[in-house]
Each structure stands twice: as structure tokens, then as C-alpha cells.
C-alpha positions, 0 to 999 in steps of 0.5 A: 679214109673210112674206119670202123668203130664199134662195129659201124662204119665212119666216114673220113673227112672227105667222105663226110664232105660227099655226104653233106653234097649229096644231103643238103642240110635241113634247118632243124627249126622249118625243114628249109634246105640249104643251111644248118640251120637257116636266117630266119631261126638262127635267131633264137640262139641270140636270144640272150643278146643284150642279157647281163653277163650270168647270175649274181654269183652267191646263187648256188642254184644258178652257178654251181660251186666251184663255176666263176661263171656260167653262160648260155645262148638260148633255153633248151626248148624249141630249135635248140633242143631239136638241133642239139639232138641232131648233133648228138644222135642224128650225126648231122655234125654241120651243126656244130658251126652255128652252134659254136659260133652262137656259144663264141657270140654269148662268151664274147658278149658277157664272159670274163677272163679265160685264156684256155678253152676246154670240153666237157668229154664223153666217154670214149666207149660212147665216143666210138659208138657215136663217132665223134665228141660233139662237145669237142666238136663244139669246141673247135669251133668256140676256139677258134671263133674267139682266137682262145687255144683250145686242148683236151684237158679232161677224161672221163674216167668211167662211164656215167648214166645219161643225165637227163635220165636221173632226177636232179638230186642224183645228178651230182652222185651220178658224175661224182669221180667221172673226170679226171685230167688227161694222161700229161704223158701225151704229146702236146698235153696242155699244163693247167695250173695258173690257167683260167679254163673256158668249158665249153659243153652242148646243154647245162641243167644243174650245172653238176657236170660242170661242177664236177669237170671243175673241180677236177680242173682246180684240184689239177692247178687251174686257176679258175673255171668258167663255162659256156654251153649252146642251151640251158635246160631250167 
């Protein structure tokens, strides 16, 4: 029920479940219990609502090559920022359900096309240590929110230096050859060639992760690549 990775202890499924009972979540925005995060700053994620589907493509600086579209629920700042780094650092792991299904709201509301959904991997190195994938975490839920299939197309090929550690020149030298398409070998591996692929990631600044993760997608067959991420970092 519980397994050891990298030298911690993880709890299972149903030891996760004790845990959330006995820790009442705390919205990240107030503090109020109760609720990832609670009514009345949920809706700083629907910012966007109304917004027109993402920026004229020809705008390099907006969508990075070779994206079709690139889509986003709330600026990286305030709640958001607070909640996407409780995800990813603090284990609080009952965010990921708000935040999918504020990311599903934004795709549904303004994406186009898309028939398969796909995350942007950690390593696994970083994986093991953190005990989960918050991006495939994520995922799960933008998937089954808007009814897409949903797989693991992707894999980091080697470890990268976090980006919000680099300026934004580098960040493209930084994940150049990261990704590659996951072992076909394994069973229940999901072809991409002739799909529309949906990324789905925690936060975009340049877009260079996502670029990167495309253009490996579209050298595999894919017939495009869009992306949807929970915050946009400007």
C-alpha cells in the first residue's frame, strides 16, 4: 500500500485517502478549510472566460513554433501561483482536480480541434523524488473532464535545469533533445501519427518546453500539436 522512492515513503491510494481526512485541504488563495481551493477564489482561474481563443498565430513571441494553439486560464501570480507550487512541491495533490477542470473550462471555451491528450513528463529521477507527475496528474483530469483519450506519449530523455532558473534566451538550449516518444514497446502504447495531440502542462512562460514536446510529437507523425496549461507566466 505504501512503497518507498528515492529514499521517502509514499503512501498508496488509500493512505493518501486517510491523509486528506484527517488534513482538511486549505484553499491556497484565504487559508479557509474545506475545499482545494474554496468558491470565492476559484474564480481567478476563469479569468479568461469570454477571452478569444489565444493570439493571432504569425505571433512567434505569443505561440511558439511549431504550437497550432496555446491556451491558458489565469496569469501565473496571486492564487494561481500559490496553488501550482503546492502541487508541485508541497504534495497537496487535491489540487490537481480544480486545476484540470479550470484547464478542460479554457480548452472547452476556446480550443480547436484535438483528439488525443497528452502531458508534458517530468523526468523520472524527479518523478521518483516528488512521487508523482503533476502534469500527468493534471491531465487525468483535463481528459476525462472534456471525454479526450488520454496517454503517455512523451519521455524525458535526460534531466534538464528547472526553468524558472534560466533566463529566456536559454530556455530553449535548456530542453533542446529533452523528449523523446515513449518505448512503442510498451503495452497499450498510443500511435501518434495522423493525431491532433492536446499537451496539457502546469504553467508556460516561452512557450520552449511545449515547443520542444511538439516538435518531437510531429517528427513521430502527429498531425498537429496544441497546448493547454493551468498559468501563463508573462
Amino acid at each position: 500500500m505504501s512503497r518507498w522512492i528515492g529514499g521517502e515513503l509514499h503512501l498508496g491510494r488509500l493512505g493518501t485517502r486517510l491523509l486528506d481526512a484527517a488534513l482538511p485541504a486549505a484553499c491556497p488563495g484565504c487559508g479557509v478549510e474545506g475545499s482545494a481551493i474554496c468558491p470565492g477564489c476559484l474564480p481567478a482561474f476563469y479569468r479568461r472566460d469570454g477571452t478569444p481563443a489565444g493570439i493571432s498565430i504569425g505571433l512567434p513571441s505569443e505561440i511558439p513554433s511549431p504550437l497550432l494553439q496555446l491556451e491558458w486560464c489565469a496569469p501565473f501570480t496571486g492564487v494561481a501561483r500559490r496553488a501550482l507550487h503546492q502541487l508541485k512541491y508541497a504534495g497537496e495533490r487535491r489540487l490537481t482536480e480544480p486545476l484540470g477542470r479550470a484547464a478542460a473550462r479554457r480548452w472547452r471555451a476556446a480550443g480547436v480541434g484535438a483528439d488525443l491528450l497528452a502531458h508534458v513528463p517530468v523526468h523520472e529521477e524527479r518523478g521518483r523524488q516528488r512521487g508523482y507527475d503533476q502534469a500527468q496528474l493534471l491531465a487525468g483530469v483535463v481528459g476525462r473532464t472534456l471525454h479526450m483519450p488520454t496517454a503517455d506519449l512523451l519521455r524525458r530523455a535526460r534531466v534538464t535545469r528547472a526553468q524558472y532558473e534560466l533566463g529566456r534566451g536559454d530556455r530553449a538550449a535548456n530542453v533542446a533533445g529533452a523528449f523523446e516518444i515513449a518505448s512503442r514497446q510498451t503495452d497499450g502504447a498510443v500511435d501518434v501519427e495522423g493525431r491532433w495531440i492536446l499537451l496539457v502542462d502546469d504553467v508556460v512562460t516561452t512557450g520552449a518546453t511545449l515547443a520542444e514536446c511538439a516538435r518531437v510529437l510531429l517528427a513521430a507523425g502527429a498531425l498537429g500539436v496544441s497546448a493547454v496549461t493551468v498559468a501563463r507566466e508573462r
